[in-house]
N, C-alpha and C positions, 0 to 999 in steps of 0.2 A: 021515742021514750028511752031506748039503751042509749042512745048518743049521751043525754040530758046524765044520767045516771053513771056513764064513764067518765063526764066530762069532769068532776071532782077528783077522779084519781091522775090525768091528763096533766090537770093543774097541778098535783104535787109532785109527779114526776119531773114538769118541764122546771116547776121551782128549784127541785134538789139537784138539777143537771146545769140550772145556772148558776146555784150559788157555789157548786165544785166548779166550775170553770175559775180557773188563775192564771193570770198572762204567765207567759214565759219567760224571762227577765234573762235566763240565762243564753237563749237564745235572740235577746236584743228585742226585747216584747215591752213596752214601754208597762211598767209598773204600775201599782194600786196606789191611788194616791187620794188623801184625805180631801173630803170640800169643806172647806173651812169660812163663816161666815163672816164678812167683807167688813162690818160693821163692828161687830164682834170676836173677835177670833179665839176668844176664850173668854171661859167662864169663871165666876170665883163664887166660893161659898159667902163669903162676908159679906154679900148682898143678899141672903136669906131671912127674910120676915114674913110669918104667916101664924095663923092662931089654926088651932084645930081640937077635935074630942074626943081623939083618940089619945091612948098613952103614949106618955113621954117621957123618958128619964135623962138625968142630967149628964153630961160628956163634960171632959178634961183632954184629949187629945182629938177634937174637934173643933171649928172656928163658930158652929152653929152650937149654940148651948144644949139645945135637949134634943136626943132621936126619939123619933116618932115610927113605933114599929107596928105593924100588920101583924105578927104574928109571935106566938112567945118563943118559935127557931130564931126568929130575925133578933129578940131582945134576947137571947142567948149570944148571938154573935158578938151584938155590938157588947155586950159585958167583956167578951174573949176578947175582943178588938183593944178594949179601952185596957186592960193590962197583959196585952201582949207585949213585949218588951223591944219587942223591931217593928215596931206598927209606928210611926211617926207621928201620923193625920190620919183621920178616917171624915167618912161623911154620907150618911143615908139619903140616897141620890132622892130626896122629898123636897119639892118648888125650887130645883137647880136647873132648871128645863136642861138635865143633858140625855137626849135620847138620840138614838140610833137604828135610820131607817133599814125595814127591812120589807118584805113581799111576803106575806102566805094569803091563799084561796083566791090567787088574783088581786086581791088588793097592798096597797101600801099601809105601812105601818109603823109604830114608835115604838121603840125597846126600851124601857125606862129601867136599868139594873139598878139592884137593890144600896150595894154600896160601893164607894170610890176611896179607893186606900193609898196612901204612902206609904212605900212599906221601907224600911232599910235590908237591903240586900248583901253578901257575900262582899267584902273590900269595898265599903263603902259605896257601892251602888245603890243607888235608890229606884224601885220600881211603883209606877203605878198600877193598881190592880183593881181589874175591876169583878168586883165578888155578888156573885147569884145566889140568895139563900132559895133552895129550892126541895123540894119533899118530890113529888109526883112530877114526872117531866110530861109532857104533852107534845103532838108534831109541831105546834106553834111555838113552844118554848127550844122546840131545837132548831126553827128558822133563826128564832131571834139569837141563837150561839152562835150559829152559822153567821149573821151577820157579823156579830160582833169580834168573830175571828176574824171577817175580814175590813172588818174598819181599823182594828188591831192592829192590821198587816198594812193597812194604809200608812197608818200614823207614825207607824215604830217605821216605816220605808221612809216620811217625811222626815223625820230624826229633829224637828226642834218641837217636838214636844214631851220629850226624856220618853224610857221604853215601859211601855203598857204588854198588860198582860190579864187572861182571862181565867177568873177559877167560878166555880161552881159548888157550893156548900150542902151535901143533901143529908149530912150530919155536927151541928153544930158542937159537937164533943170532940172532932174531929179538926177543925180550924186551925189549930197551929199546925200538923201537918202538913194543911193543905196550905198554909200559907210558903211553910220551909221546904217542900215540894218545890215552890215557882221562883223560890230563892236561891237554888241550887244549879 
């Protein structure tokens, strides 16, 4: 009966001990590298069609006409997003199938973040970012950061897919900061 009963803290230990393990690269550790689907290798919004009953409001620096938000933080952003003046594209990662797996409780799982931004950075750099509206974090929402730092560090390691980066929104008053924060 105690086995049964430690065995849940077990499982989040050994999760949190593999998702801090990162090869060594500087010691000749061969690197994290993205898996990228054979078929597909990239997605685009302009293949977005779906009908839904939730609210929707209409976008101008989006290729999908209307976001469709969960919550009135998430429809604060996107208003932020849409006349941010270095936000180039944005896109509420809704029927973009882009998720990213990850492990909690033993099992496998799909990260669907909230949104996928171009952002315009410092000397004409352009970042992509990928933005969590979030209020109350939970241990599964910090697997799924964990992962997502390290698909992050895959991709930005593979270099042709321009450099990504990870923010977390847990005050939508707050987003240009946070965006000129990842900017800097």
């Amino acid at each position: 009966m105690e086995d049964a009963a430690l065995r849940r803290y077990m499982d989040a230990i050994i999760s949190r001990l593999c998702d801090a393990i990162r090869p060594d690269t500087e010691a000749g550790e061969t690197p994290l590298l993205p898996r990228i689907e054979r078929y597909r290798p990239t997605g685009s919004s302009g293949e977005v069609m779906f009908r839904t009953v939730k609210e929707c409001y209409g976008t101008a620096k989006s290729h999908v006409s209307h976001v469709v938000t969960d919550s009135r933080w998430e429809h604060s952003v996107a208003y932020g997003l849409e006349r941010h003046p270095n936000v180039i594209a944005y896109v509420k990662n809704d029927h973009l199938d882009f998720e990213i797996p990850y492990e909690f409780g033993g099992a496998t799982h799909g990260y669907r973040p909230d949104y996928i931004i171009k952002y315009q950075a410092k000397e004409n750099k352009e970042l992509n970012i990928i933005l969590e509206v979030k209020g109350y974090e939970s241990e599964q929402d910090r697997a799924k950061q964990t992962a997502a730092k390290r698909w992050i560090d895959a991709v930005n390691h593979h270099g042709g897919f321009g450099t990504w980066k990870l923010a977390v929104c847990r005050d939508p008053h707050r987003l240009n900061n946070i965006l000129e924060s990842l900017a800097s």
